[in-house]
Structure formats: structure tokens, C-alpha cells
C-alpha positions in Angstrom: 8.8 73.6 -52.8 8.4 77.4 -54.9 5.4 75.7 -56.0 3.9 75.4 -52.3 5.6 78.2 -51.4 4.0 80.6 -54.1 0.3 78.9 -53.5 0.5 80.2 -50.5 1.7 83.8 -50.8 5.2 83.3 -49.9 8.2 83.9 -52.4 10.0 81.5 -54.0 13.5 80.4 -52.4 17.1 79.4 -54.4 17.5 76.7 -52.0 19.3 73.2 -53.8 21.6 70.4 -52.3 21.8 70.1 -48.7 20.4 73.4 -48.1 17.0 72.0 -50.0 16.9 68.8 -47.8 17.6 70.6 -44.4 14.6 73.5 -45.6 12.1 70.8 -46.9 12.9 68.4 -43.3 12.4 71.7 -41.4 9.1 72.8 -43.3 8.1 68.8 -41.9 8.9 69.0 -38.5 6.6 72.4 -38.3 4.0 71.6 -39.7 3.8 68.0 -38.4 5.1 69.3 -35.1 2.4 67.2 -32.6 1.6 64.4 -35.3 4.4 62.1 -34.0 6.2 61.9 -37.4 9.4 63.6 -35.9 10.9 59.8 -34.3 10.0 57.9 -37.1 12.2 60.5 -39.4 14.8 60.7 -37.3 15.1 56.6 -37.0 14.4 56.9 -41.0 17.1 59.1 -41.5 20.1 57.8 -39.0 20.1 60.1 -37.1 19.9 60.7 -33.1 17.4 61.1 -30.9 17.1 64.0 -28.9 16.3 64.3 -25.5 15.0 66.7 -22.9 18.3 69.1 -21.8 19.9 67.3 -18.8 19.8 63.8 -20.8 22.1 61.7 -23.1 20.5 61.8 -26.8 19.7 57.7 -28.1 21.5 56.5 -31.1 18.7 55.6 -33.7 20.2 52.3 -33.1 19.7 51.7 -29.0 17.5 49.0 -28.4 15.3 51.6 -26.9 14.4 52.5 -30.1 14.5 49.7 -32.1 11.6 47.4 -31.3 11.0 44.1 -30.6 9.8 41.3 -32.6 6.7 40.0 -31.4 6.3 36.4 -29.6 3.7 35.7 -32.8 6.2 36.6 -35.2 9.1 34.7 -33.7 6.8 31.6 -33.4 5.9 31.7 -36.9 9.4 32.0 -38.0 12.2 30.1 -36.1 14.6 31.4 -38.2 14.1 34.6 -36.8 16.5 36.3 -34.1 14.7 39.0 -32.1 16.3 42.8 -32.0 19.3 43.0 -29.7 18.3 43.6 -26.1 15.0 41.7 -26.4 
């Protein structure tokens, strides 16, 4: 991260552990901020789902958000059981 950090005029940081992690997924979110990366991390990393204020947040494990395995996919295999609530 100093590395990207210093190529682009900033100083370096001390950051390790937890406090790397957290820096490194915030430096992601910014500057992938309207790429759509931010649900697929989230679901990546276990974690929930935020919603607009006023609304219950999704487990990463709703059905919402788990999708469904398509009709081509389920013929091809029988021995496959779709995602619960499909």
C-alpha cells in the first residue's frame, strides 16, 4: 500500500493487522465507488448488506442475495438442489 501511496505523492502509513485490511477495503470502495464491486465484496467477505436509512440491512445469506441456479443448470445436473427460496 506505501508503495501506491508514495507513487502518488502521498506518505507512507504504519498501518498492519486489522487496521491494514479495513484501510486497504476502504481505499476499494473509493475508488471503485460506482463500478458495482461494493455487493460482490460484501457477499465475498460475510458480511451484511446495507440498505438505504429507513430499511432492515440483508444478511449476505438472504435468498435475495444469493442467486438462483438456472433452469439449464438444474437440467444438466439432477443432482443439483437450487438456492433456498428458489
Amino acid at each position: 500500500m506505501n508503495e501506491l501511496r508514495t507513487k502518488r505523492g502521498l506518505d507512507a502509513v504504519s498501518f498492519s493487522g486489522a487496521e491494514l485490511l479495513n484501510e486497504i477495503l476502504l481505499q476499494r470502495r473509493l475508488e471503485l465507488g460506482q463500478e458495482g464491486h461494493r455487493f460482490f465484496d460484501l457477499k465475498r467477505r460475510g458480511e451484511t448488506i446495507s440498505k438505504p436509512a429507513g430499511r432492515t440491512p440483508v444478511s449476505y445469506e438472504d435468498f435475495r442475495v444469493v442467486a438462483r441456479i438456472s433452469e439449464t443448470q438444474m437440467d444438466a445436473n439432477k443432482n443439483l438442489e437450487n438456492n433456498p427460496g428458489y
